[in-house]
Residue frames as qw, qx, qy, qz and C-alpha x, y, z in Angstrom:
[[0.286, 0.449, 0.639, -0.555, 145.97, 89.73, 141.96],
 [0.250, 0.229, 0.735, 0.587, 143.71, 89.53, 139.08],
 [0.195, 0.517, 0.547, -0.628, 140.63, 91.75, 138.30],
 [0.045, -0.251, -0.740, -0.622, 137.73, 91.86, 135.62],
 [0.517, 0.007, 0.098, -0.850, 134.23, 94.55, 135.21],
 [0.170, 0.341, 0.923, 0.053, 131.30, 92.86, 135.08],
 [0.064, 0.129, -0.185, -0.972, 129.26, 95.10, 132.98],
 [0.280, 0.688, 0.646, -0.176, 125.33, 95.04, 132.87],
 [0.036, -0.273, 0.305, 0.912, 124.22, 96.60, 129.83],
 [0.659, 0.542, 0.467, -0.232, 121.24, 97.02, 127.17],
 [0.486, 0.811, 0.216, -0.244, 121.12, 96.75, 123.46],
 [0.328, -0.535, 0.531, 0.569, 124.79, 96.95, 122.33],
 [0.851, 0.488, 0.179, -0.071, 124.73, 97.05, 118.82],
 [0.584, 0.637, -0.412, 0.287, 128.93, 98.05, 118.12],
 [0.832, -0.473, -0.142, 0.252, 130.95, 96.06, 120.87],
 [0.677, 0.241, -0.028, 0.695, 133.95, 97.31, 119.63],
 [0.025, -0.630, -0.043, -0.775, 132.58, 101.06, 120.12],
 [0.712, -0.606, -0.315, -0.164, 131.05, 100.02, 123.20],
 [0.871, -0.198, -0.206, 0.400, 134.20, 98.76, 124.91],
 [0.395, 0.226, -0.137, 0.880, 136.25, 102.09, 123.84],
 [0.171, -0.659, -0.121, -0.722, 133.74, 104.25, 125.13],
 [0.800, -0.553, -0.226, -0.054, 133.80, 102.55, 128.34],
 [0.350, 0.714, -0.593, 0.127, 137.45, 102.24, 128.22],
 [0.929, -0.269, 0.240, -0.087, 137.61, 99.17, 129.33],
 [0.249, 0.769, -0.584, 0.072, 141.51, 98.13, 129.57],
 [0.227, -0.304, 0.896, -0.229, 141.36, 94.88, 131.81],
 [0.191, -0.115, -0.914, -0.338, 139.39, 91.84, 131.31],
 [0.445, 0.120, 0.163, -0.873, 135.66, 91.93, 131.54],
 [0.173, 0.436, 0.853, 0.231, 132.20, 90.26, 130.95],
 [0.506, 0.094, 0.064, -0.855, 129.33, 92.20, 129.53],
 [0.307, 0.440, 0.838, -0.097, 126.14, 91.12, 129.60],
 [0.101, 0.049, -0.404, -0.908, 123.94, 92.44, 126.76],
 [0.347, 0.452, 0.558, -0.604, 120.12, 92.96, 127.84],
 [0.268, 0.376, -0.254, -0.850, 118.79, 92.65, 124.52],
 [0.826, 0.212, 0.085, -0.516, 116.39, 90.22, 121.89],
 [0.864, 0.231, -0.447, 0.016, 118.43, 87.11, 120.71],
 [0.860, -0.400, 0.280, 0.145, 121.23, 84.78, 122.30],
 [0.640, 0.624, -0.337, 0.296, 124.91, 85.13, 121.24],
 [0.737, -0.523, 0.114, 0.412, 128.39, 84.80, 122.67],
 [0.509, 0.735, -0.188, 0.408, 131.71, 86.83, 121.32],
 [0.606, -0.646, 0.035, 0.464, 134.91, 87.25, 122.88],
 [0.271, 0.907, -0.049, 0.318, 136.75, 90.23, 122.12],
 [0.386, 0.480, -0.674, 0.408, 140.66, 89.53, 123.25],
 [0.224, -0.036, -0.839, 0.495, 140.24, 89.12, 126.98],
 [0.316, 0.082, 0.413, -0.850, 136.36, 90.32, 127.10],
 [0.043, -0.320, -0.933, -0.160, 133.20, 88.15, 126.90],
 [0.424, 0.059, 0.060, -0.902, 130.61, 89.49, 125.96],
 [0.001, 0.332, 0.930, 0.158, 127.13, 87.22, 126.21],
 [0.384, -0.057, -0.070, -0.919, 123.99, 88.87, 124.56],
 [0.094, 0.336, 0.907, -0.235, 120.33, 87.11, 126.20],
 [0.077, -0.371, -0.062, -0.923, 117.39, 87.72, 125.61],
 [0.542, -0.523, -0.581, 0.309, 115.80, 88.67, 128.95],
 [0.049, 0.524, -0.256, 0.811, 115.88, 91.77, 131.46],
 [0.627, -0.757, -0.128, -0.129, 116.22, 92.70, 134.62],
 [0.237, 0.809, -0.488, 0.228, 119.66, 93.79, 136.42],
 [0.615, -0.381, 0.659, -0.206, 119.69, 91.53, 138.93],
 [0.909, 0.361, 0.207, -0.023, 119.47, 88.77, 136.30],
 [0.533, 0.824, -0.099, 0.161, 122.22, 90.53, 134.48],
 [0.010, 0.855, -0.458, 0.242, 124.54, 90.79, 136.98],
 [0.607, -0.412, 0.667, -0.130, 124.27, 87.56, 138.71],
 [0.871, 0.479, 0.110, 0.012, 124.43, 85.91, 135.10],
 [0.311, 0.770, -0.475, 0.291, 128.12, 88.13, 134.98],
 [0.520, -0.504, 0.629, -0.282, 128.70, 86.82, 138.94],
 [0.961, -0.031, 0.260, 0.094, 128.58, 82.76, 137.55],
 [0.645, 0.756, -0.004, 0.109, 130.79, 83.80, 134.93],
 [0.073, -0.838, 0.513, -0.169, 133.56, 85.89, 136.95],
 [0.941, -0.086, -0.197, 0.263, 136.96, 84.22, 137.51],
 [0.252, 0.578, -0.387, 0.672, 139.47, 87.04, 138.53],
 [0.378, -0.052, -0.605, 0.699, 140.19, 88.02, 142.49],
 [0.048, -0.218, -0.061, 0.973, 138.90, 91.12, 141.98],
 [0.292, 0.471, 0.622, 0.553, 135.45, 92.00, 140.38],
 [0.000, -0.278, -0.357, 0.892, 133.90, 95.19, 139.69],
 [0.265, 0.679, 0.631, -0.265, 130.09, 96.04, 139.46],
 [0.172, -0.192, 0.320, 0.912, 129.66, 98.43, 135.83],
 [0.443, 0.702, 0.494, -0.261, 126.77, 99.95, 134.38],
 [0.587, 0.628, 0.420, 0.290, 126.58, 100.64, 130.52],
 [0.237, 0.916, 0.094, 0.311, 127.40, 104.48, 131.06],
 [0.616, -0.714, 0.225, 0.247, 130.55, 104.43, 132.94],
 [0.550, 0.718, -0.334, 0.268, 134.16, 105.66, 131.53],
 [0.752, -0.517, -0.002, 0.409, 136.82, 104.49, 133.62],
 [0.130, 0.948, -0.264, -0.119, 140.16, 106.31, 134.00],
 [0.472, 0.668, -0.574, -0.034, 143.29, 104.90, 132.34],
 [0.268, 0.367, -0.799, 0.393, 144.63, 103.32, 135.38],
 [0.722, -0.330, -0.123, -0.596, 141.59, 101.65, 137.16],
 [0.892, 0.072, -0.445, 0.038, 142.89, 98.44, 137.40],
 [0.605, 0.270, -0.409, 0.627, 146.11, 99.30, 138.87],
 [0.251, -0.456, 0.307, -0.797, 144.21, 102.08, 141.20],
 [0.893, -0.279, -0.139, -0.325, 141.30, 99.00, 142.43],
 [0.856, 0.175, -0.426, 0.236, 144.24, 96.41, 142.92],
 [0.389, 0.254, -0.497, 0.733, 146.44, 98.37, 144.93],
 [0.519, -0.407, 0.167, -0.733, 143.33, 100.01, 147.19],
 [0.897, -0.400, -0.142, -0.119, 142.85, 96.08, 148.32],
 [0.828, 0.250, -0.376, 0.334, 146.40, 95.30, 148.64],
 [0.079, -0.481, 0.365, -0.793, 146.66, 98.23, 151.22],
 [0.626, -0.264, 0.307, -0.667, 143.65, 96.77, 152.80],
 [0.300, 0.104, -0.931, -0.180, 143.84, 92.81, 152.83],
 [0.060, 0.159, 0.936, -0.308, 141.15, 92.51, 155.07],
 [0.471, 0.290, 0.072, -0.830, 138.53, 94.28, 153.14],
 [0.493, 0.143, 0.853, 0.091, 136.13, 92.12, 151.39],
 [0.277, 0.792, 0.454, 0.300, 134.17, 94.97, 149.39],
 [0.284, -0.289, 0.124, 0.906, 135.73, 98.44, 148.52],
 [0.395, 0.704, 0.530, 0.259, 133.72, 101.10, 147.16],
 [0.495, -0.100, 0.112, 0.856, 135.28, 103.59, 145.42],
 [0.158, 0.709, 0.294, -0.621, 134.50, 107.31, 144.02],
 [0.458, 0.317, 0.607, 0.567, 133.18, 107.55, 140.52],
 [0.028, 0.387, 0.055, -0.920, 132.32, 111.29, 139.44],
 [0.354, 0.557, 0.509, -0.553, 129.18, 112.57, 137.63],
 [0.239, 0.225, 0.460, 0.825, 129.30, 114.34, 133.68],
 [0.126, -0.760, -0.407, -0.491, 125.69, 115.75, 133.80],
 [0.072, 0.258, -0.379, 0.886, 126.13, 119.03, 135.75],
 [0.595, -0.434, -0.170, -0.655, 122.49, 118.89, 136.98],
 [0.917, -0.336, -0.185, -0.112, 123.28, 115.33, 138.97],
 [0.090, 0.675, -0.643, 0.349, 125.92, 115.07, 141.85],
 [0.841, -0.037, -0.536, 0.059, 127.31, 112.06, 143.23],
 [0.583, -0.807, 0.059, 0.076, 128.55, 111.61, 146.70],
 [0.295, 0.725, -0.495, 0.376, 132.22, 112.81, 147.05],
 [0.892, -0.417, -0.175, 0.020, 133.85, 110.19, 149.09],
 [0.062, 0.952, -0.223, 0.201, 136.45, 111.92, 150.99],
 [0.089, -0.464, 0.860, -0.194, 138.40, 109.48, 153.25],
 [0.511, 0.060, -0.856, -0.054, 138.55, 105.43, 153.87],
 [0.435, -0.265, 0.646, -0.569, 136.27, 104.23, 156.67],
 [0.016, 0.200, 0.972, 0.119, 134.71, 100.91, 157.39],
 [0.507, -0.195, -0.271, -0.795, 130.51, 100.72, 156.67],
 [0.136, 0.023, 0.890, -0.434, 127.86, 99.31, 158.91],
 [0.235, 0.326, 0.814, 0.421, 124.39, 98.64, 158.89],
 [0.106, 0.896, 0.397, -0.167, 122.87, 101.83, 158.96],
 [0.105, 0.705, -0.333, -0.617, 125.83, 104.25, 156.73],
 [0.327, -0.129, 0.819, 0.452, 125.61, 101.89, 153.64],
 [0.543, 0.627, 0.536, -0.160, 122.76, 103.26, 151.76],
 [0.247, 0.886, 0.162, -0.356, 123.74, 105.83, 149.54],
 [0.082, -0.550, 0.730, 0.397, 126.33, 104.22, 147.25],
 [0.779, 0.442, -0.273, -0.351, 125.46, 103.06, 143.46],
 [0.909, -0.068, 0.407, 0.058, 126.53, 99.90, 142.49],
 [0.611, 0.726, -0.090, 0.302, 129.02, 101.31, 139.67],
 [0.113, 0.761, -0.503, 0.393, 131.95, 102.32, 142.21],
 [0.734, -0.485, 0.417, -0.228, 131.78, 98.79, 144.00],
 [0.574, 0.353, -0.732, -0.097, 134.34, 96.40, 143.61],
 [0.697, -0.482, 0.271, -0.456, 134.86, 93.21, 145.73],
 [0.035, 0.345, -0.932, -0.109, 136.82, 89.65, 146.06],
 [0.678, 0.014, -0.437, -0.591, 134.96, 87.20, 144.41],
 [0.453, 0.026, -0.866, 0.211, 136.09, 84.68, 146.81],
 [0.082, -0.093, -0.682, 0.721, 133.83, 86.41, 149.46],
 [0.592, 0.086, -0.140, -0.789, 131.08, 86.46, 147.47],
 [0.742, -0.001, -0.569, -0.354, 130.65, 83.22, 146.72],
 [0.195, 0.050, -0.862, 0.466, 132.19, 81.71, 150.16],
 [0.214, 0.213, 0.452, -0.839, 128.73, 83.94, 151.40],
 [0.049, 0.457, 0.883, 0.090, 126.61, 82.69, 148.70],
 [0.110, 0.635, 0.366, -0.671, 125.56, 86.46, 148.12],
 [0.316, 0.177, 0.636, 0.681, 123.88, 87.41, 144.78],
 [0.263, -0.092, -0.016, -0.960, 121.38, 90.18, 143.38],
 [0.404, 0.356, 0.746, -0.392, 117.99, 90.08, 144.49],
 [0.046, 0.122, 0.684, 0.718, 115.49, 89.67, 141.56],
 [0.121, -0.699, -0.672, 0.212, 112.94, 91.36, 143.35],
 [0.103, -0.889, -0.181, 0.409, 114.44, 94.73, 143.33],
 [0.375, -0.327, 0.401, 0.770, 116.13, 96.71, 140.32],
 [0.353, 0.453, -0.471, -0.670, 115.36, 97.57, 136.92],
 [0.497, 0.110, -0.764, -0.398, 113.13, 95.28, 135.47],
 [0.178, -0.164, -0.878, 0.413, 111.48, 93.71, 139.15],
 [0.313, -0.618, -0.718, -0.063, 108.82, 93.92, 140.83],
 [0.394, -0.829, -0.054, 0.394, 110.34, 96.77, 143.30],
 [0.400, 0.911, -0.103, 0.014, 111.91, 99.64, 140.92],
 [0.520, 0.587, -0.476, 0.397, 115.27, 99.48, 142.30],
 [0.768, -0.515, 0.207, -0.321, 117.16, 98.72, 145.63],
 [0.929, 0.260, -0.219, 0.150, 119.22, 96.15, 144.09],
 [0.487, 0.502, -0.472, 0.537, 123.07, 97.53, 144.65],
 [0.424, -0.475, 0.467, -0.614, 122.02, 98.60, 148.35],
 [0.889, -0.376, 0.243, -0.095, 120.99, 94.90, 149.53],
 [0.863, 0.237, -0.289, 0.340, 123.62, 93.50, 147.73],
 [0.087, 0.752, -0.116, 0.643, 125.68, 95.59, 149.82],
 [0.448, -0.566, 0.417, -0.553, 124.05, 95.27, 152.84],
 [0.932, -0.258, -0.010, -0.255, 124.06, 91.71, 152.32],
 [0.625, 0.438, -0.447, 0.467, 127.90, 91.61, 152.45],
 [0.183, -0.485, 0.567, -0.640, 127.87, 93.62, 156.02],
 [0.708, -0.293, 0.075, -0.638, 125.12, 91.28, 157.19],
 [0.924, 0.251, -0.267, 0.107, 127.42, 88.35, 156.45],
 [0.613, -0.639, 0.190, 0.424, 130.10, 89.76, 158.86],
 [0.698, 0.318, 0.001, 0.642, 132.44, 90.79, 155.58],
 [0.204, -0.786, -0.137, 0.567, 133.68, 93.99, 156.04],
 [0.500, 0.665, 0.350, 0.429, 133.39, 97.27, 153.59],
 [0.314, -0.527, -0.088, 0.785, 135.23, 99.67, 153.23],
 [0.487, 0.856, 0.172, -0.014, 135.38, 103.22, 151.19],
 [0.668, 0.047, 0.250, 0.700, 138.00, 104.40, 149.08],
 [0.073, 0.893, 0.153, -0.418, 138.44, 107.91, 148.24],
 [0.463, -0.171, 0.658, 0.570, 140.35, 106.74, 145.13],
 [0.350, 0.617, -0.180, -0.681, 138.60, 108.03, 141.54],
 [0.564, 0.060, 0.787, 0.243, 138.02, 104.91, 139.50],
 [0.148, 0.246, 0.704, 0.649, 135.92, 106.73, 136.66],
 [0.260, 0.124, 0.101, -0.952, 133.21, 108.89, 135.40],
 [0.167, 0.415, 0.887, 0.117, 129.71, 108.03, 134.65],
 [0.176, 0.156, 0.346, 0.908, 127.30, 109.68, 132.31],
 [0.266, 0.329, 0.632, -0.649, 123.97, 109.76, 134.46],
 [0.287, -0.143, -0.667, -0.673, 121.43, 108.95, 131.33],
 [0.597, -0.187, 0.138, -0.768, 117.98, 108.92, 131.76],
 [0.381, -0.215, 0.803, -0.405, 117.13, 106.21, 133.97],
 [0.413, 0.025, -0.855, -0.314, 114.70, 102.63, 132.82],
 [0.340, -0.512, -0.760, 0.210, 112.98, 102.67, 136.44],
 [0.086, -0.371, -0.401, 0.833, 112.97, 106.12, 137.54],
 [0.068, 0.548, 0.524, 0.649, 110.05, 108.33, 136.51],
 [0.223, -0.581, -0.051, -0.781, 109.67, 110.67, 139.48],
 [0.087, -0.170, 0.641, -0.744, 109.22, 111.31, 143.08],
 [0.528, -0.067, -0.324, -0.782, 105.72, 109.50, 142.60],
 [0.889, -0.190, 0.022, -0.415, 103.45, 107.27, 144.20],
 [0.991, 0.047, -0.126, 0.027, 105.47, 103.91, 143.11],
 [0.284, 0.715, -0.435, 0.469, 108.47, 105.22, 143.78],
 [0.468, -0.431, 0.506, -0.582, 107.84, 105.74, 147.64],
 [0.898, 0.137, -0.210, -0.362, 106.13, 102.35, 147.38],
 [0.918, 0.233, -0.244, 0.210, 108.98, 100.40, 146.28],
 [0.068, -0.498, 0.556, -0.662, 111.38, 102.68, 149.17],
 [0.657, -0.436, 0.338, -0.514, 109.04, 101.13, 151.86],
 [0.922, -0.293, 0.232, 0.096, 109.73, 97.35, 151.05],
 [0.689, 0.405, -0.449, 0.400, 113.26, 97.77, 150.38],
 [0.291, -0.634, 0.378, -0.608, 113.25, 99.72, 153.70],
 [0.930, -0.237, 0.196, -0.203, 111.36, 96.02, 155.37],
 [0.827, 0.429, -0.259, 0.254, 114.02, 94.27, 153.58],
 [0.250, 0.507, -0.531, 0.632, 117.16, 96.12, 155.24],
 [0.083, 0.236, -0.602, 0.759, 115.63, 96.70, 158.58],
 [0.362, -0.398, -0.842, 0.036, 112.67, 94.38, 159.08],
 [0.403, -0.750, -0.518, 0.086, 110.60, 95.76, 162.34],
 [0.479, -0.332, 0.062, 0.811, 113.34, 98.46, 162.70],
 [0.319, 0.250, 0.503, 0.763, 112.40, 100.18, 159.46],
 [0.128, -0.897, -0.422, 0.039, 109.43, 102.46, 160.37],
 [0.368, -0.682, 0.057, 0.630, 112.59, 104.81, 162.29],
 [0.408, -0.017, 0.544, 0.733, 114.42, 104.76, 158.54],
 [0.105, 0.553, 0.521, 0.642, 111.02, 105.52, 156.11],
 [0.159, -0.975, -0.141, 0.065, 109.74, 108.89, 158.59],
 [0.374, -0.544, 0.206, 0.722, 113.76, 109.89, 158.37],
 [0.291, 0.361, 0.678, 0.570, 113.52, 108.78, 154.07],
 [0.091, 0.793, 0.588, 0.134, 109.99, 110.78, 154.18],
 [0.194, -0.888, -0.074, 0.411, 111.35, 114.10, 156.08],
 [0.317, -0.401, 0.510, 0.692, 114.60, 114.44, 153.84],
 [0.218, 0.099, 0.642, 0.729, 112.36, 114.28, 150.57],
 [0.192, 0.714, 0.623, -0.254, 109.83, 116.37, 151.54],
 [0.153, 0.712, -0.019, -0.685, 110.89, 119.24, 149.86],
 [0.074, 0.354, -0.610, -0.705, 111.16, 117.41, 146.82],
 [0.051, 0.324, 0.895, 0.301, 107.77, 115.89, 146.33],
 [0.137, 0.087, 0.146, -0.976, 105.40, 118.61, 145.58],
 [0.542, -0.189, -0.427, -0.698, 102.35, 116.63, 145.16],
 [0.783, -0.303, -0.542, -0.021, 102.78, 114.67, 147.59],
 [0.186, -0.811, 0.353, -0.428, 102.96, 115.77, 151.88],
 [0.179, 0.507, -0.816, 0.210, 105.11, 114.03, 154.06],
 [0.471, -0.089, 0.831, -0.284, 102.74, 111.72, 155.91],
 [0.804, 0.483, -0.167, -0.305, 101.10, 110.92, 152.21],
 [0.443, 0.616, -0.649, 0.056, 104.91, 109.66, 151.79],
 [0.593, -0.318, 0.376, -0.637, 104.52, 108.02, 154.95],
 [0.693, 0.179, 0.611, -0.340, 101.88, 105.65, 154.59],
 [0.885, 0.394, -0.227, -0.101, 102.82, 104.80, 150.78],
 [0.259, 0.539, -0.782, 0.176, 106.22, 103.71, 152.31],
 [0.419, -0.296, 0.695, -0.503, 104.27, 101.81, 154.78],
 [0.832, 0.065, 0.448, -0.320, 102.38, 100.06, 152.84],
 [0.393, 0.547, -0.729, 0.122, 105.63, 98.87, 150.81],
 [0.168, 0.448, -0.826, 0.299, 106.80, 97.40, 153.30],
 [0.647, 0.087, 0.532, -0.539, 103.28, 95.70, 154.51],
 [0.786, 0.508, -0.271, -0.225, 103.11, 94.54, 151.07],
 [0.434, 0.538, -0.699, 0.183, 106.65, 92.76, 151.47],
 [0.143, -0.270, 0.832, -0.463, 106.17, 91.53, 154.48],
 [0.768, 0.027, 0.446, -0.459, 103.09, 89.87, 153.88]]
């Protein structure tokens, strides 16, 4: 069984440095988010620099690209541990009937905790939100049999701030595949300041309501008053039916 990152990234300017700092040990594509057009291969890693942004772009530019069994989803600020490969590989081989594994990658910045994924269970559609797109891996053969790629509506660089790793995600369950979690430790990641986030704020909520329409169409109202209660205590300018009705009209926006 074969298996290669696919690494969305900006700006690389030392590949070589890049690559160790990642530790990247198996074969790989980066994409490089930056101002010209180039190709380089570096032993068993391709790297292709565009210029263009937007992750969804980025990744599904890595997704034409992939040729291994295995791929896994990587963002610029991720360190894997030594044995990644050999840990990812052997989590499917236990599970042959999984189609998407997502695994547990740990934090550096003390200020930001990640979820702590404790045991294997399958996901459905309503426990699959809260997992980054850095600790997913998946068989490429069930991607493409499903014809499932990023949306270029929602992420870094779209129209809707972000959202991106969640449909992809949900658009694997929604396809009948089946995901599972792993409570396996693929790698750390350095939580840098974000390219879309700027705050619990106005557009924020927004761009929550039509990803909400997105997942759960006519359903979604239940989701953005659950969304709205859980972050009230962290939007101090803003009260919970304020949050509300900018999540609603998201998702009025999208839907029209």
């Amino acid at each position: 069984m074969s298996l290669e990152l696919l690494v969305s990234a900006m700006n690389i300017k030392n590949v070589s440095k890049f690559i160790s700092s990642m530790n990247i040990k198996s074969k790989a594509i980066i994409i490089n988010q930056t101002d010209y057009n180039a190709y380089e291969k570096f032993d068993n890693i391709d790297v292709y620099s565009f210029s263009e942004r937007g992750v969804g772009l980025s990744r599904n530019n890595a997704l034409m690209r992939a040729s291994s069994d295995i791929v896994v989803l990587a963002d610029d600020d991720v360190h894997y541990v030594d044995d990644y490969e050999e840990k990812i590989i052997k989590a499917f081989e236990e599970k042959p009937d999984a189609d998407m594994i997502i695994f547990n990658i740990c934090s550096n910045n003390p200020k930001i905790s990640l979820i702590n994924i404790k045991k294997s269970r399958r996901l459905n559609m309503f426990n699959h939100l809260k997992y980054g797109g850095a600790r997913v891996a998946f068989r490429l053969k069930s991607q493409r049999n499903n014809n499932i790629f990023f949306s270029l509506l929602f992420g870094g660089g779209c129209k809707y701030g972000s959202g991106e790793d969640t449909i992809f995600i949900h658009d694997f369950i929604k396809s009948g595949l089946k995901v599972y979690t792993s409570e396996v430790l693929i790698g750390s990641v350095d939580q840098k300041e974000s390219t879309w986030f700027t705050g619990y704020n106005e557009k924020f909520f927004y761009d929550k309501g039509a990803l909400y329409y997105y997942l759960f169409g006519k359903l979604s109202l239940i989701f953005m008053i659950r969304y709205a209660y859980i972050m009230r205590k962290k939007t101090h300018n803003l009260s919970f039916f304020e949050v509300l009705n900018i999540m609603k009209k998201g998702g009025k926006e999208y839907y029209e």
